[in-house]
Backbone as CSV, one residue per row, in Angstrom:
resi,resn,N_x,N_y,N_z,CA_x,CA_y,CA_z,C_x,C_y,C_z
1,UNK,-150.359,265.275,-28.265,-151.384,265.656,-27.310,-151.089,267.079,-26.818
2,UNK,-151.790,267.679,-26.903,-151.931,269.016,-26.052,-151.519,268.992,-24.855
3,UNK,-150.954,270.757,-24.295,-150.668,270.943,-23.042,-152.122,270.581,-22.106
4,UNK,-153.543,271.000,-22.528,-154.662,271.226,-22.001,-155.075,269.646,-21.577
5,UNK,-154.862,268.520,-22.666,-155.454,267.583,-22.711,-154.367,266.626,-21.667
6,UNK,-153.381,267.049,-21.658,-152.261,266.381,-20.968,-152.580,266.363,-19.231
7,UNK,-152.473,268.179,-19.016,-153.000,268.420,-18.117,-154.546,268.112,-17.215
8,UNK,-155.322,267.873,-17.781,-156.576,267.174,-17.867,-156.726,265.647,-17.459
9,UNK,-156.196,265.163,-18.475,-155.593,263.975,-17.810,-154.669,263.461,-16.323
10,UNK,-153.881,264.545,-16.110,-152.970,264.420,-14.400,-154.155,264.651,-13.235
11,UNK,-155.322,265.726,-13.936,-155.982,265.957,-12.971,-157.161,265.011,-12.955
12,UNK,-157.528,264.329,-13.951,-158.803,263.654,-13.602,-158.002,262.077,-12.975
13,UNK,-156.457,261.636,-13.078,-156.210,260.615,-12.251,-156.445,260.884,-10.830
14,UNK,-155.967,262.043,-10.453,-155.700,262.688,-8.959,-157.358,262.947,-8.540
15,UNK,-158.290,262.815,-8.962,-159.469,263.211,-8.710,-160.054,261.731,-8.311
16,UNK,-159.813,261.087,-9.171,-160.699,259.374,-9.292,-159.672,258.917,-8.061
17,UNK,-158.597,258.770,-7.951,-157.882,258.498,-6.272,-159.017,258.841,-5.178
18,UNK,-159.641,259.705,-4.992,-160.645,260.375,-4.196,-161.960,259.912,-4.012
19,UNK,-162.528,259.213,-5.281,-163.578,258.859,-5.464,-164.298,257.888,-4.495
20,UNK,-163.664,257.181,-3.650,-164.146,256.086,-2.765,-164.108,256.807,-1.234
21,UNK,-163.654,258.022,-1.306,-163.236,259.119,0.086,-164.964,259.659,-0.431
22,UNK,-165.244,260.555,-1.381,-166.138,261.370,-1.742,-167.441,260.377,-1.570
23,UNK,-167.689,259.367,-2.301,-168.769,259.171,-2.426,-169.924,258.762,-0.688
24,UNK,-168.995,258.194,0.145,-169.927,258.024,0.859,-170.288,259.157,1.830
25,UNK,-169.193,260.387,1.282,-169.552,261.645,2.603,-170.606,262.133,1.448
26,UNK,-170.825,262.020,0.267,-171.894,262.364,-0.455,-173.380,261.530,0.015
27,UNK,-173.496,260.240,-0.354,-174.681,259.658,0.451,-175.036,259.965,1.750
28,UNK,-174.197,260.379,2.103,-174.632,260.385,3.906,-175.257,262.071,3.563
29,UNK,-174.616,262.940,3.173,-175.783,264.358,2.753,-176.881,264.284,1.888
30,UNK,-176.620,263.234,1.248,-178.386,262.578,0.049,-179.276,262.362,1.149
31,UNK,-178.908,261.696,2.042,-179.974,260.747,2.758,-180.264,261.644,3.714
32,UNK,-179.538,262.873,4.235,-179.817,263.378,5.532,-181.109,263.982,5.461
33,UNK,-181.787,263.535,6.718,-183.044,264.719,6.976,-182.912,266.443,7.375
34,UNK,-182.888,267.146,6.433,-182.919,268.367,6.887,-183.784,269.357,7.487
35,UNK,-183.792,270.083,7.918,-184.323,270.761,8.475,-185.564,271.533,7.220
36,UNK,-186.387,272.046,7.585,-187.308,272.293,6.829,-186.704,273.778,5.955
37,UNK,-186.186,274.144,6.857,-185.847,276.097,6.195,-184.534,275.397,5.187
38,UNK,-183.697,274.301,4.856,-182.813,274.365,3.841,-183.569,273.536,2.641
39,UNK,-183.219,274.508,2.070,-183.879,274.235,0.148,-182.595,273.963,-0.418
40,UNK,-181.835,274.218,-0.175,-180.601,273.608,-1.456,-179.222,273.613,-0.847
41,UNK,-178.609,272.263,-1.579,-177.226,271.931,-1.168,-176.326,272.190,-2.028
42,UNK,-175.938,273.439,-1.945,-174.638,274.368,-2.557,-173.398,274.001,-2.486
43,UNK,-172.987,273.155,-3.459,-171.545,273.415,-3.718,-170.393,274.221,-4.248
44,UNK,-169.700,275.061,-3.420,-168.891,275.832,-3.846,-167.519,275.427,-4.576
45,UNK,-166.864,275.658,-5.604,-165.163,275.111,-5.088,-164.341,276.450,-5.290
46,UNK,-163.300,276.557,-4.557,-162.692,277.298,-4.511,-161.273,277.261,-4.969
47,UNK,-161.004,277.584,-6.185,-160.208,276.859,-7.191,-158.461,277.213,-6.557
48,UNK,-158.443,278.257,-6.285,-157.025,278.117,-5.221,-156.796,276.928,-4.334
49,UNK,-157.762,276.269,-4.204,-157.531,275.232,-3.052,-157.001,273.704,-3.491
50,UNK,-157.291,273.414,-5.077,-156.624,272.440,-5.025,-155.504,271.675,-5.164
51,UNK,-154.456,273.046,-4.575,-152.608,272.409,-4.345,-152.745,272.250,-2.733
52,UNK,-154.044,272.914,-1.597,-153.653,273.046,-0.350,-154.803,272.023,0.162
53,UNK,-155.817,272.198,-0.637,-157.091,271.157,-0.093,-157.995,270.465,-0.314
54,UNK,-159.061,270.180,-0.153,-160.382,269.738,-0.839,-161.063,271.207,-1.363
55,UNK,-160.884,271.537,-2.680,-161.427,272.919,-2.794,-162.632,273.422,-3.393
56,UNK,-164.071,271.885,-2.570,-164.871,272.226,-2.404,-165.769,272.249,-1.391
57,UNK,-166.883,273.087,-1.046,-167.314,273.463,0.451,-169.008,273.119,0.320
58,UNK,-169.073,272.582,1.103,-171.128,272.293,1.527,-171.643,273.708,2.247
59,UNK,-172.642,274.299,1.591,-173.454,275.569,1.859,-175.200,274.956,1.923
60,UNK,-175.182,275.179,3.010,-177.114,274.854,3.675,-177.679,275.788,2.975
61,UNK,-178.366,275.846,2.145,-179.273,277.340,1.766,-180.640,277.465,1.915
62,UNK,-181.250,278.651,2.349,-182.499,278.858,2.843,-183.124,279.352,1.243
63,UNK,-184.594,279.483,1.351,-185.478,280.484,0.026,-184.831,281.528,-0.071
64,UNK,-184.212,281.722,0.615,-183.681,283.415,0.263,-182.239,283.192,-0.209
65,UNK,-181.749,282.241,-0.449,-180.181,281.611,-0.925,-179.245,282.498,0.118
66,UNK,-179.330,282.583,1.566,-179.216,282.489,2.455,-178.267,281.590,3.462
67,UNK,-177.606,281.100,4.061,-176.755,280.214,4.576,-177.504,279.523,6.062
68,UNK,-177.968,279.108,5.904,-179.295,278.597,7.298,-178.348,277.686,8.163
69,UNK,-178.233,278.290,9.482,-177.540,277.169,10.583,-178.718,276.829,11.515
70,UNK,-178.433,275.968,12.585,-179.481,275.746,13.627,-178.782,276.080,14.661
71,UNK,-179.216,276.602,15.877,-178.425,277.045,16.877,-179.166,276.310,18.200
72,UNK,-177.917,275.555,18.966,-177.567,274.963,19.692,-176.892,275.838,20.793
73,UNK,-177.652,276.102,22.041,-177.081,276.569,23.424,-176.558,277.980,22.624
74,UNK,-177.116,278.585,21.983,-176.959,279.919,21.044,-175.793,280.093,19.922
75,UNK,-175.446,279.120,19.780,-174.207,278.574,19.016,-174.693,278.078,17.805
76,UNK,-174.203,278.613,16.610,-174.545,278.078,15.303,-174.109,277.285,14.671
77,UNK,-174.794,276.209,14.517,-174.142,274.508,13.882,-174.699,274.675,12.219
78,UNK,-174.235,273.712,11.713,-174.195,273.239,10.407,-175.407,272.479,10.700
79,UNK,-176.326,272.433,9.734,-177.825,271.260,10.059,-177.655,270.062,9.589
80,UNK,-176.438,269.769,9.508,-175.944,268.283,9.030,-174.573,267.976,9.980
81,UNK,-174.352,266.587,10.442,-173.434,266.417,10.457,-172.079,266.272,10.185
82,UNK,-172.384,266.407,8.753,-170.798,266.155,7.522,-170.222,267.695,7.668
83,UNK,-169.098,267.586,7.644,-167.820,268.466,7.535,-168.574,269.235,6.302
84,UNK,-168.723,270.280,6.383,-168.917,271.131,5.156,-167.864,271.294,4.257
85,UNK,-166.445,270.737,4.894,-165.440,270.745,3.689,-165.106,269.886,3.140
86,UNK,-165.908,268.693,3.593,-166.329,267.063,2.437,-165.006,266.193,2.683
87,UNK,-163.881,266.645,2.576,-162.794,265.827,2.679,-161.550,266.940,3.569
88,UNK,-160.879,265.693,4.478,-159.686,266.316,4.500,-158.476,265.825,4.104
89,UNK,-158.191,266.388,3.327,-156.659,265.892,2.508,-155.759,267.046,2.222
90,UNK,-154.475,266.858,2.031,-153.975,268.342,1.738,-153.905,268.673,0.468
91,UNK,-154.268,268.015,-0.241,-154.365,268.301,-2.175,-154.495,267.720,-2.502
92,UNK,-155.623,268.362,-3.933,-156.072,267.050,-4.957,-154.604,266.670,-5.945
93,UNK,-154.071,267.606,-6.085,-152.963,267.594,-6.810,-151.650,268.526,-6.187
94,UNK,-150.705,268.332,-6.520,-149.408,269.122,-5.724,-149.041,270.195,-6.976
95,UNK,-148.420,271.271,-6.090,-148.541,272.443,-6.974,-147.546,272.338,-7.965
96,UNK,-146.666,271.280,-7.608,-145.718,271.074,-9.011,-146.556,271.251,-10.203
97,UNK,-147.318,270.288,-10.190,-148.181,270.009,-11.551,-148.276,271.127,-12.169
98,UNK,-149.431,271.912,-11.400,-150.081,273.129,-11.838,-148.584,274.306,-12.463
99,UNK,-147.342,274.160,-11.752,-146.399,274.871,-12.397,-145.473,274.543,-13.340
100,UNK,-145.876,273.231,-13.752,-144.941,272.216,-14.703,-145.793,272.739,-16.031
101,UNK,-146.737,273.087,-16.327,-148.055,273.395,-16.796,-148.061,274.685,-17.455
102,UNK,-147.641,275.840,-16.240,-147.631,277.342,-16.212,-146.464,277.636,-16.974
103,UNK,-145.505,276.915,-16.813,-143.731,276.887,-16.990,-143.819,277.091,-18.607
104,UNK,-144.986,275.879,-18.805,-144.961,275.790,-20.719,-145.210,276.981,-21.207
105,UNK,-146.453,277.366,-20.593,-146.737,278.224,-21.259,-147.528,279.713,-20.271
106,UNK,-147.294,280.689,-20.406,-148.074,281.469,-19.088,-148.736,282.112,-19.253
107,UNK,-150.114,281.640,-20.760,-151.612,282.024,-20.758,-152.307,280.685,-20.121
108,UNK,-151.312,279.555,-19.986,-152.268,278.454,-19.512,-153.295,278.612,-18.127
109,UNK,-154.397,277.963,-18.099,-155.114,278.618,-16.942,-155.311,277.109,-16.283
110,UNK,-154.481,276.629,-15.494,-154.946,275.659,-14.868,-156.299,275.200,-13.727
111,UNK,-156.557,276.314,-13.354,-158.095,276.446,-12.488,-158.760,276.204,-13.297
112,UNK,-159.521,276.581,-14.396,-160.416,276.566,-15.543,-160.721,275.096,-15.739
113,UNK,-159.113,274.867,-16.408,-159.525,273.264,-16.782,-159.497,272.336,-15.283
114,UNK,-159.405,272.264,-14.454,-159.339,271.434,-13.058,-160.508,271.695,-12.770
115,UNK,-161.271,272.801,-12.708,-162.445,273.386,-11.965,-163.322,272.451,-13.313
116,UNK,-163.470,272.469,-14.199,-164.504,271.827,-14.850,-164.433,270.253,-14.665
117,UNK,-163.242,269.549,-14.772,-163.078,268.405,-15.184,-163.914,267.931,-12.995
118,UNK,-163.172,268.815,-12.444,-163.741,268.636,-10.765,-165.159,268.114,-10.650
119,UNK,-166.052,269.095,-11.500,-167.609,269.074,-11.781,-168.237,268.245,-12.295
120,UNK,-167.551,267.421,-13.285,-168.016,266.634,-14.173,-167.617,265.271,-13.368
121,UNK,-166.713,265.115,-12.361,-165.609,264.094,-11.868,-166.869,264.070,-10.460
122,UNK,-167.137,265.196,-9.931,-168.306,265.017,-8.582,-169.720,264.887,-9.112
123,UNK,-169.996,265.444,-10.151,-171.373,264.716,-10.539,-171.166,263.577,-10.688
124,UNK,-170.595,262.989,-11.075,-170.732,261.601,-11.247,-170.911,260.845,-10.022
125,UNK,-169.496,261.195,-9.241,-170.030,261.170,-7.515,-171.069,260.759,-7.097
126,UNK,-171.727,262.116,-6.927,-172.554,262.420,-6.703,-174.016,261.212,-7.394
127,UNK,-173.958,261.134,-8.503,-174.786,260.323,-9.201,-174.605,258.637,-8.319
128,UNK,-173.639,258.221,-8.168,-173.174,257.017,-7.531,-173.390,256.863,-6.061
129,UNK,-173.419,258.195,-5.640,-173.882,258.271,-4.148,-175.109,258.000,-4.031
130,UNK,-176.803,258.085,-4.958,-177.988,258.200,-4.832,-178.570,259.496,-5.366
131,UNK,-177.492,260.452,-5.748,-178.177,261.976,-6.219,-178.984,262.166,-6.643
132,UNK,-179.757,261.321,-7.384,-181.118,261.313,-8.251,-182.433,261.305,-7.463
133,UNK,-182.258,261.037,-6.200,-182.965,260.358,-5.049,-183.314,261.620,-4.605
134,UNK,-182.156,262.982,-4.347,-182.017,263.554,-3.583,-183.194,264.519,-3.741
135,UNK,-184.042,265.048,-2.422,-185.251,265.542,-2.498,-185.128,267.011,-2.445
136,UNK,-183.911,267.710,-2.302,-184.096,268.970,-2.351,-183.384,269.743,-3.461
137,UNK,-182.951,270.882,-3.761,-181.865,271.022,-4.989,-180.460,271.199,-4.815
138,UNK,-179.837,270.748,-5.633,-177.874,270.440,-5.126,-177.531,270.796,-6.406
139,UNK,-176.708,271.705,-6.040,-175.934,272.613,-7.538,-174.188,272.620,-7.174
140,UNK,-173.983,272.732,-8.064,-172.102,272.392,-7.655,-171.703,273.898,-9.209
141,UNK,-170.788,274.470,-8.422,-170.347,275.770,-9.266,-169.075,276.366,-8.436
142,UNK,-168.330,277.005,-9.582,-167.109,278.008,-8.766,-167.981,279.137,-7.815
143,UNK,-166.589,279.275,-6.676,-167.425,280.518,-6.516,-167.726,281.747,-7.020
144,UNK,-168.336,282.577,-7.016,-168.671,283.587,-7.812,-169.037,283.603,-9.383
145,UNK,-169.421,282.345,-9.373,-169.856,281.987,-10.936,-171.023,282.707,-11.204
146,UNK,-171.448,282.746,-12.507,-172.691,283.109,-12.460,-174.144,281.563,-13.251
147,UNK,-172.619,280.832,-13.232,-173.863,279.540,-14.238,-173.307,278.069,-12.710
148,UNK,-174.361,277.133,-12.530,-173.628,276.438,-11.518,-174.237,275.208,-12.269
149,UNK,-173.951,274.190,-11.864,-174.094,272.944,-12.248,-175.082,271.985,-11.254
150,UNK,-176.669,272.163,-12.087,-177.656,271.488,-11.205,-177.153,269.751,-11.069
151,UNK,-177.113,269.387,-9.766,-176.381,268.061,-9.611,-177.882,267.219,-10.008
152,UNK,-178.774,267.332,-9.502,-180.373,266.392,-9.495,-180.718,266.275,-10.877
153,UNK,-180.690,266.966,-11.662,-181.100,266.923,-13.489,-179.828,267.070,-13.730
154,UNK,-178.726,267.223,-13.395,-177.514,266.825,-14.731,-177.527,268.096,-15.649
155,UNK,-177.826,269.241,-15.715,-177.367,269.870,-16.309,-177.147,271.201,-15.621
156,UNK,-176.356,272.475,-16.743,-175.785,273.025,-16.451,-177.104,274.738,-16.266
157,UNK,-176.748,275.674,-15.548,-178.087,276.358,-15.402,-177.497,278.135,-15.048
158,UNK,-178.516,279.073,-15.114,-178.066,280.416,-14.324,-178.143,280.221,-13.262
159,UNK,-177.199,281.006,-12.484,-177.182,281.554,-11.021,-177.781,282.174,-10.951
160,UNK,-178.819,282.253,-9.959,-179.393,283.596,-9.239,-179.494,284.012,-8.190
């Protein structure tokens, strides 16, 4: 077996551990009534984050792909109740891994393969939560990607 496929494997156990944490903070953002100005539920991940955290983030987005809050006593809230950082845990995986990994070899890119297998591991999520249901658009992508992953049709799309 491969370093890639090996690695792949440590991370999609450490991911499915999670799966019963994720899915219902996912339904509870399927079902929420939003506010009229958010058009899409942006998922970011932020691939440094998963030796320190949940290293993906909920983004409200307006027509203008925009970050839309509602403001309360002039104070800007999130238009949902859920934690925009979905989970708190201190890692999906411990950074041993990721350097047990690097150690072999040091073109290996462990973000790459974690960040995809992540996507494919929360759509599904996501799918189990009601996602199909969901009435507005929900895309899950690295940040600064330029292709993100439409969660409502299941496939993969440009950024714009």
């Amino acid at each position: 077996m491969s370093i890639e496929q090996e690695f792949k494997e440590q991370v999609i156990k450490h991911l499915e551990k999670l799966s019963d944490h994720l899915k219902p903070v996912l339904k509870e953002l399927i079902e929420y009534d939003y506010p009229e100005e958010v058009e899409t539920l942006a998922f970011e991940i932020f691939v440094d984050g998963f030796t320190s955290e949940f290293p993906v983030r909920a983004f409200f987005m307006d027509k203008d792909n925009s970050e839309h809050f509602i403001y309360l006593n002039g104070k800007a809230e999130y238009p949902s109740s859920v934690d925009p950082g979905l989970l708190k845990i201190d890692q999906v995986y411990p950074y041993e891994l990721e350097e047990e990994y690097t150690d072999k070899d040091e073109s290996f890119d462990p973000w790459q393969i974690a960040t995809n297998e992540l996507i494919e591991w929360f759509s599904k999520c996501w799918q189990a939560a009601g996602g199909k249901a969901f009435k507005l658009k929900a895309n899950i992508a690295p940040h600064d990607s330029n292709h993100e992953f439409d969660l409502v049709e299941g496939k993969w799309q440009e950024r714009w």
